[in-house]
Structures are given as C-alpha cells and as structure tokens.
C-alpha positions in Angstrom: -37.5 6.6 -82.2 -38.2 9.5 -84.6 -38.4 12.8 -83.0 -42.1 14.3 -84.2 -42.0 18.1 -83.0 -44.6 19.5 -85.1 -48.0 17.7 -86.3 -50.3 19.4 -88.9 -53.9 17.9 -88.4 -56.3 18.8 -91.6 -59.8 19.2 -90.7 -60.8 19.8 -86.9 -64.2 17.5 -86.7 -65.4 15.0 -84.8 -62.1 13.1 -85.4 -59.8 15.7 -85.9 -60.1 17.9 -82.9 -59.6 15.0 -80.2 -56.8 13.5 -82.3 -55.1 17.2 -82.0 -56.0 17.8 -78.8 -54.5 13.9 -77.5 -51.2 14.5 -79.3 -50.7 18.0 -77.7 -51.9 17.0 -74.4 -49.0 14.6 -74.7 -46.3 17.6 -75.3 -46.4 17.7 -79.1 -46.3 20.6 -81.0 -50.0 20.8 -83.1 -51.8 22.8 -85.3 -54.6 22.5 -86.7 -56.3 23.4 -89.8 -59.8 24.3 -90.9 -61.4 25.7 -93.8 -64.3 27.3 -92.0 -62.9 30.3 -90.0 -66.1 29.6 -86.8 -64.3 26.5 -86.2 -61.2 28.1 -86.3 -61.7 31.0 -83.9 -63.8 28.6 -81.8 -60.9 26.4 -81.2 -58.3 29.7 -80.6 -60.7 30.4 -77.7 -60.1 27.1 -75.9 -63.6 25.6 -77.4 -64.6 22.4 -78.9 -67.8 23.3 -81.4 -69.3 20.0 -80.9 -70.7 18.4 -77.7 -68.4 15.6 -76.7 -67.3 14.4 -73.1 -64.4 16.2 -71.3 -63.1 17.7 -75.2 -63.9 21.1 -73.9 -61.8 21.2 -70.8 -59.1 19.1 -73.0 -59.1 21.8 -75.9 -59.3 24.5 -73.5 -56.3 22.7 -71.3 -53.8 22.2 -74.5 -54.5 25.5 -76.1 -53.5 27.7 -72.9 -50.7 25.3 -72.6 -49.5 26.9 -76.5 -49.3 23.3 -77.7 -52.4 23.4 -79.7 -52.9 26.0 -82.3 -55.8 26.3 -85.1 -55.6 28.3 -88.1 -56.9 28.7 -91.2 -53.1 28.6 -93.3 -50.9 25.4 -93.5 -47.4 25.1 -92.4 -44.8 23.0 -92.2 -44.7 20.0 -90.2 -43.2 16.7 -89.7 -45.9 15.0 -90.0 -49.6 15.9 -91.4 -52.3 13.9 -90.3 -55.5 13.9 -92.9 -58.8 13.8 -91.0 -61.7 15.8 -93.3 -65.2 14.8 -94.6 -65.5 11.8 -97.2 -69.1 11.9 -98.2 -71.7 9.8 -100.2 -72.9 11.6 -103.3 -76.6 11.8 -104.4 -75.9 8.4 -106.3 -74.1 6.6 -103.3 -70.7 7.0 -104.6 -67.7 8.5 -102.1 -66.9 12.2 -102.4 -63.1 12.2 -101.9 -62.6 15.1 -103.3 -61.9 17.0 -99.6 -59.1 14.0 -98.9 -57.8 15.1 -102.7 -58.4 18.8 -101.7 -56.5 18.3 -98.1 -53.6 16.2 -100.0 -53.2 19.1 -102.7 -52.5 21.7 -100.0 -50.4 20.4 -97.8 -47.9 18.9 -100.4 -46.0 22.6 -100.7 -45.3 22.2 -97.2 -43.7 18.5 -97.7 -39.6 18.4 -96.8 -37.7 15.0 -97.1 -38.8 12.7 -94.0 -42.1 14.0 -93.6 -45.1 11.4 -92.7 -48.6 12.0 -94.2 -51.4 9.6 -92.7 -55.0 9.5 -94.0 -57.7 9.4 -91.1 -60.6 9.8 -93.2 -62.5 6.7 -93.4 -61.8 6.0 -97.6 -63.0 3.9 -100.6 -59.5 1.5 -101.4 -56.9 2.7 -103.1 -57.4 6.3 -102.0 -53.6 6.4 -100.0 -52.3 5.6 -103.1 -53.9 8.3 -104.7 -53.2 11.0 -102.7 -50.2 10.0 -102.9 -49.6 10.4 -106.3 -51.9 14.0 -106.3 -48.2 15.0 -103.9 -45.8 13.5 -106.3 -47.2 15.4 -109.1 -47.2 18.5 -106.8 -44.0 18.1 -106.4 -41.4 16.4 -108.6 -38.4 17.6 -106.6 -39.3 14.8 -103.7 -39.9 11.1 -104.1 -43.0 9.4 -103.0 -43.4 5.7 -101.7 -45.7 5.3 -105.4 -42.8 6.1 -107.2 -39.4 5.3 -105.3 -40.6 2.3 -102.9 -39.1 2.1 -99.6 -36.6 4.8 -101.1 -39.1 7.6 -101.0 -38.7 11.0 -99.3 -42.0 10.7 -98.2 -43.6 8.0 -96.5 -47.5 7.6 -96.6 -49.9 5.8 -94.8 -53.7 5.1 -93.7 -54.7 4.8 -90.0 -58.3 4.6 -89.9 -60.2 6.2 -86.5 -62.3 3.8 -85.0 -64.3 5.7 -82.3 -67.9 6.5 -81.0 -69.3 9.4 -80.6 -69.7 9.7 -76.7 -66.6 8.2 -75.9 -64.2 9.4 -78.6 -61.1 10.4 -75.9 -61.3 7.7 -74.2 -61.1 5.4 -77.0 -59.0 7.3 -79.8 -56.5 6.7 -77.0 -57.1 2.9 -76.0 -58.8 1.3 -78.8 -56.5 -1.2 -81.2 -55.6 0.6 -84.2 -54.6 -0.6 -87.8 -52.0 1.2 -89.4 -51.3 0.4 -93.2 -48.4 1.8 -95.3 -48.0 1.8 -98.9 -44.3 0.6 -98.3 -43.6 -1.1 -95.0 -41.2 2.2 -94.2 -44.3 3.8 -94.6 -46.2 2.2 -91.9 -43.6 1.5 -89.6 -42.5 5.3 -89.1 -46.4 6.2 -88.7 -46.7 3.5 -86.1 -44.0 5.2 -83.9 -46.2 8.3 -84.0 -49.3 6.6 -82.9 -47.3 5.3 -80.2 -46.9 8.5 -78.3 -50.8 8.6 -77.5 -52.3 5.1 -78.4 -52.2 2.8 -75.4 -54.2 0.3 -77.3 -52.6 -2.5 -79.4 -51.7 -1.3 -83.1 -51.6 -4.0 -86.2 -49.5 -2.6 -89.0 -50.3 -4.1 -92.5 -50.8 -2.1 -95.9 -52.8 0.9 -97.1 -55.5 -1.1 -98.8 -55.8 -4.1 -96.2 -56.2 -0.8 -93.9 -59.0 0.9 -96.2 -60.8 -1.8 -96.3 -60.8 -2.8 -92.6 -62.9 0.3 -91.7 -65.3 0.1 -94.3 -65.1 -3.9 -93.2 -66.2 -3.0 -89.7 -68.9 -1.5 -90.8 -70.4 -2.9 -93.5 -70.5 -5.9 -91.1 -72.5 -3.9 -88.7 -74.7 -2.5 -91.4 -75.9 -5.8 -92.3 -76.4 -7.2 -89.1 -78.6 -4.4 -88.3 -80.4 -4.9 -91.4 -81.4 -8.4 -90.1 -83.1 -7.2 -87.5 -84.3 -4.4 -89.4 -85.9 -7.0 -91.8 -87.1 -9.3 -88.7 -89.1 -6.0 -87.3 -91.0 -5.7 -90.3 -91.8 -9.8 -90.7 -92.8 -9.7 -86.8 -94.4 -6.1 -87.4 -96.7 -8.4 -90.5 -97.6 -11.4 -88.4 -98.3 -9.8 -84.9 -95.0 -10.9 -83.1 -93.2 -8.9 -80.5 -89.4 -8.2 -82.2 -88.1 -7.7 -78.8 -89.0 -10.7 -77.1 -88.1 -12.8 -80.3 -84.2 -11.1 -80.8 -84.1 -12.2 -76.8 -85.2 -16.1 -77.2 -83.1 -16.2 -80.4 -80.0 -14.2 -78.7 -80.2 -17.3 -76.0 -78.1 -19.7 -78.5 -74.9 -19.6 -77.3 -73.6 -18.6 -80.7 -76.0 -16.1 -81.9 -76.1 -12.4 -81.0 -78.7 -10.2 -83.0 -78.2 -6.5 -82.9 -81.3 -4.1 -82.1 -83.8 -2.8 -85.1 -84.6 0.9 -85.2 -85.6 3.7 -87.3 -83.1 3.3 -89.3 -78.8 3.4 -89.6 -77.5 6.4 -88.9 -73.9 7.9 -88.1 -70.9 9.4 -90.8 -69.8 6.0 -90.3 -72.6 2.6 -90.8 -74.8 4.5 -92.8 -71.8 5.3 -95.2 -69.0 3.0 -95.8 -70.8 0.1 -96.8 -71.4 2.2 -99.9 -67.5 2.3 -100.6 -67.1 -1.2 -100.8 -70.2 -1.6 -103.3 -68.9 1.5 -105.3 -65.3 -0.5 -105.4 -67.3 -4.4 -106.6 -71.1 -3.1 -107.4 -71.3 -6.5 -109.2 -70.2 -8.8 -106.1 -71.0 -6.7 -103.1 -74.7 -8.1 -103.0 -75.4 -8.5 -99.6 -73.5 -5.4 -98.8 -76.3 -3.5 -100.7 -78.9 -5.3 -99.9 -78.6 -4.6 -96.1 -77.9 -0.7 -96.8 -80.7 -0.8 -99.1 -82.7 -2.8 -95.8 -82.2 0.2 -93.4 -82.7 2.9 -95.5 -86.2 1.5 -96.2 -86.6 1.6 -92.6 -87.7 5.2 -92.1 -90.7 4.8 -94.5 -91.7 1.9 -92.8 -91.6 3.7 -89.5 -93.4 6.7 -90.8 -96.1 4.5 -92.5 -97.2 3.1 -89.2 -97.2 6.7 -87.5 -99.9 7.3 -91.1 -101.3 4.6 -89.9 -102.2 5.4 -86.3 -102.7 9.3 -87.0 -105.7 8.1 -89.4 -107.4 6.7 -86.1 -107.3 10.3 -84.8 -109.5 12.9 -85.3 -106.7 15.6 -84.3 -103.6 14.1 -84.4 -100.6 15.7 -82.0 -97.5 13.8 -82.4 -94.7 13.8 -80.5 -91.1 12.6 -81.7 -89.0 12.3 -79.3 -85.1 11.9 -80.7 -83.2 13.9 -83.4 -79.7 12.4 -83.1 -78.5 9.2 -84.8 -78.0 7.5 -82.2 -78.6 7.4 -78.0 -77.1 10.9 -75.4 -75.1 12.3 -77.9 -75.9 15.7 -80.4 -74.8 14.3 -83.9 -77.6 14.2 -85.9 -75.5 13.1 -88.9 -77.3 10.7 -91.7 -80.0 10.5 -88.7 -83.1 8.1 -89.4 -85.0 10.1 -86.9 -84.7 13.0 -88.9 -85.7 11.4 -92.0 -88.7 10.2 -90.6 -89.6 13.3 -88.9 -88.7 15.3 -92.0 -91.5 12.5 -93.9 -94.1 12.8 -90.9 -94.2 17.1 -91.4 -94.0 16.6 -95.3 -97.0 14.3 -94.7 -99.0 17.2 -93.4 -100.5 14.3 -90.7 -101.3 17.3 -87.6 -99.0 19.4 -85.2 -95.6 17.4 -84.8 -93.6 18.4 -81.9 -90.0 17.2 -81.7 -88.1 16.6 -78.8 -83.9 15.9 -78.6 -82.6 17.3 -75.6 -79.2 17.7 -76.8 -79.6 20.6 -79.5 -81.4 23.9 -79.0 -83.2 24.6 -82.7 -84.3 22.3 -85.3 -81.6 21.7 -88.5 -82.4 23.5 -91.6 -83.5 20.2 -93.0 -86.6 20.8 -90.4 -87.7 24.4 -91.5 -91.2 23.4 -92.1 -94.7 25.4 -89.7 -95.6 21.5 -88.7 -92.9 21.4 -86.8 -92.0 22.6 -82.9 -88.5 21.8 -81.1 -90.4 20.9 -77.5 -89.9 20.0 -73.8 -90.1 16.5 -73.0 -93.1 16.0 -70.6 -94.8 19.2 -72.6 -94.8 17.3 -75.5 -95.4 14.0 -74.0 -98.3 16.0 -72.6 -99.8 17.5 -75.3 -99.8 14.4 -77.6 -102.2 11.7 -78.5 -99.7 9.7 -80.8 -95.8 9.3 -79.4 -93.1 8.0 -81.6 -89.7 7.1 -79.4 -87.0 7.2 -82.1 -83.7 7.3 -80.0 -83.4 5.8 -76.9 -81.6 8.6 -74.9 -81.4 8.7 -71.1 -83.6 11.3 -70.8 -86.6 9.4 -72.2 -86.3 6.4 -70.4 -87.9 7.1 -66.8 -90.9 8.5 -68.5 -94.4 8.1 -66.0 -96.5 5.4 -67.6 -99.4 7.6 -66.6 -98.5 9.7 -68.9 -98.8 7.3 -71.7 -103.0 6.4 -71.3 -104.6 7.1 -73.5 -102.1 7.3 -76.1 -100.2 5.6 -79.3 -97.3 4.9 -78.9 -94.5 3.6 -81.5 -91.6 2.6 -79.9 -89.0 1.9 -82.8 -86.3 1.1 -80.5 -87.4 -1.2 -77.5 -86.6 1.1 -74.9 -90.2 1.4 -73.1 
C-alpha cells in the first residue's frame, strides 16, 4: 500500500476541518490550508470555529499531538485533498472558481506520484478541469488528461457525504464513492481513504462520481418539494398535511419526506442547480422542485401577513435561524429568508429566537428585529412562527400558547 506521510487539505470548513482532523488523528502527517487567517490561528490554538460534536476536543487532541498543522502558505505533500466553497451565483449557476483557485495554487507544489482529490461537491466535468488548470501549470509533469494511466499525477473526485451534526461520525463510516479520471487514478486515492473510512467505498470515474452527489441530492430536493407542494394544496382546501403524509406514508412502498419553510443547507438547496446548469433543457423536474421550495418562504411569510392583519399590535416570535434542526449552520437557511421578508414587511416587533448562535447575521441588521430568549419571546408574543424544529423548542408549555397564533411550518407541535 502507498505510504501517504504528508496530506495537504485546502480549505478548513465544515468538510475540511474534520477530514484533517480524522486523517491525523489516524497518525498522518496534515496541514491544512485557509485563506482567512481567523480560521487559521483558530485552528493553531487547538479550535474548531464552527459548532460541531466532539470536533473541538478532536482538533484540539491532533494539534497538541503535532500531527495537525494550519497555515496560511502551501507546501508540499503527497497528496492534496480539495475541500473549498463551490457556490450558486446570482443566476443559479456554480461558482467553481475557488476549486479553480485551490487547483492553481497547489500545482507548484506537485512532484511525480502525488494524488489530488476534489471534495467539493462539483458541476460534472470539473476533475477534469482542474486537472488540466495543473497541466498547464506545469508542463514539466504529466497529468491523467494528457498521459492516461501513464501520468505523473493521478487525479480524482471523492465527494463528502455528511450531516451537519454528525459529520465525525459519519465522514468515518458512511460508504464513499471515489471516481478517477484514469482507473490508476482512483485506485491509489482509494488506498488513502482507507486509512480512516470504515465504511464501504465504490470506485468508478470522476464524472459518474460528480454526478452521484449532486444525484443524492437533487433526489432529495424534489421529494421535498412534493410535500412542499402538498402543504400548500392542503394549506388551500383546509386539510391537515401532517396527518395526510401519515395515512399516505402507511403504503408499504411510499415514504413522503416532511414540508417546511423551505430547503436549506450548502448541500439540497445547491446542487440540484449543477445538474440543471449541465442539461437546463432536460433537467425539468430537477427545476421545478428547486423552483417548488424556494417559493416556500413567501408562502410561509404570506400566512404570517395573514394572521398579523388580525392583530391590532402584532409581536411575533420566530423561533429557528438554522437550516435545519440542533445544529448552528444557518447556510441558504429558509428561516432566515422568511424572517429577513417578515422585518422587511414592517408587520410589528419580530423577535427571533435560535439558540445556537449569540447575534443575528448581517443579513438580519434591520430595528424590527431582536435575537431573544425562548420563553421571553414565547411570552411576549401574540403570533409564533416555529421554523426549525430544534430540541429546545419542543417541550414548550401549551399554556403558553392561549391565546396565540401559531404557525407551525414544520409539524413539530
């Protein structure tokens, strides 16, 4: 088995950080890079600068062990994993230009046997590219584009696959899908995922592996959207959504997911737009259900209209900021659309509630709006809106709730 002293992660994010911090809590060698010198420095202390289960004792445990480093500087490596932001644009196409960015940077560092793997979740075909932004980097090594199964350097895509909440467990356990642009390629970055994935991983090539991801969650996406669509048809004719998914979810073969606010998450919300960008002409349904739950929020905040026109001084509470339940990642959140729309609306005194941040995002600078305690602002308000279902929010005295509106946009009460 190839001997892997030394890995370069790029980009030490929500995927980035655990996959450095797993690898080095197995004995290798890492460092990793950032751009943004706060992450950097937070990570030299022993920190993780996002909330996520056990990471901080993890990161803290590696870096005092010397086997994790962060720094703002590339350097050589053996092999250089690729795990940095791939955005939407304004007009729903990818942003790969920090994949493009990452690639560009590390190819001085590149030596002859060196493995480059793309984490970032990526439109198909984007491997290839990066690989040929290398090659042209540099001429004096061979890349799988070029030389085949003869190249210096071998290239691959393993996509992450985990949720926010549970990302050490599963970066570690889950099956992963490992695709090489030659089948060199993917074979030598299969024998690095070996020395931390316990779960089962399925080597094919870099575009099967592209669109996998974006598979999983397009598939998602539009589920989702069917029940998005059925809240709004029961929301019309006076039926209860909840008790309808659960008669219809009694069929042995069929499994509704749970409406909400909204899709939310770097990951649903996103990738269903890189398969329409790749086929706009053929991916209909694709778009359809992203086009589905991105209505959502304006069909949440035009019931809240609704019921604040019944009061005479309307105090609402929103309760939930994240994208989705117990966790701090308020990422493409619906809840934060729709309380950005409710203040913008200028409906009365909105006070907001997530328990797992401590100030409102710059998106929320706006007087309407007050970050609150739970029972303060469950309290003080005529008109509640539950938007995610954390635990926190669940044992709430009905009491409490006489006397009130609510909207419960995710079943939970």
């Amino acid at each position: 088995m190839p001997q892997f002293r030394k890995i370069e992660v790029v980009g030490l994010g929500y995927i980035g950080l655990p996959t450095a911090a797993v690898f080095a809590d197995q004995g290798v060698e890492v460092v990793g890079i950032d751009t943004k010198s706060g992450v950097v420095e937070k990570v030299r202390q022993g920190k993780a600068h996002f909330g996520e289960p056990n990471l901080d004792a993890l990161v803290r445990r590696v870096v005092e062990s010397g086997k994790l480093r962060a720094s703002l500087e590339h350097e050589e490596a053996d092999a250089y994993l690729i795990a940095v932001p791939t955005p939407l644009r304004a007009d729903h196409r990818p942003d790969v230009s920090f994949v493009e960015a990452a690639a560009a940077a590390i190819a001085p560092k590149l030596k002859a046997g060196d493995l480059v793997i793309l984490e970032s979740t990526s439109p198909v075909g984007t491997t290839e590219s990066i690989s040929a932004i290398m090659g042209a980097a540099r001429p004096d090594l061979s890349f799988p584009h070029q030389k085949g199964e003869l190249s210096d350097i071998r290239v691959a895509h393993c996509p992450e696959r985990v949720l926010p909440g549970r990302i050490l467990e599963e970066v570690v356990n889950n099956p992963r899908v490992i695709g090489g642009i030659t089948r060199k390629c993917a074979q030598l970055a299969l024998s690095l995922y070996q020395i931390v994935v316990k779960g089962e991983c399925h080597v094919t090539n870099a575009r099967t592996a592209e669109l996998s991801k974006l598979t999983e969650n397009a598939f998602r996406d539009v589920n989702i959207a069917f029940a998005n669509e059925l809240s709004v048809i029961c929301d019309l004719q006076g039926i209860n959504v909840w008790e309808l998914i659960r008669l219809a979810n009694l069929h042995p073969r069929v499994n509704i997911l749970r409406p909400g606010p909204g899709v939310g998450g770097h990951c649903i919300a996103v990738d269903p737009w890189f398969i329409v960008d790749g086929a706009p002409q053929d991916a209909r349904l694709i778009r359809a259900g992203r086009e589905i739950n991105d209505a959502k929020p304006d069909f949440v905040v035009s019931k809240v209209r609704k019921r604040a026109g019944e009061l005479r001084q309307p105090v609402i509470a929103c309760l939930g900021l994240s994208y989705k339940a117990d966790v701090d990642d308020l990422r493409e959140s619906p809840a934060v659309e729709v309380v950005k729309k409710l203040a913008g609306a200028g409906l009365g005194k909105i006070l907001v509630v997530e328990p797992h941040v401590n100030r409102l995002p710059a998106e929320l600078d706006n007087a309407n709006l007050e970050l609150a305690d739970f029972e303060v602002a469950v309290k003080a308000a005529n008109l509640i809106v539950l938007l995610v279902s954390h635990r926190a929010f669940m044992h709430v005295d009905r009491d409490m709730l006489k006397d009130k509106f609510v909207i419960d946009t995710v079943g939970a009460w």
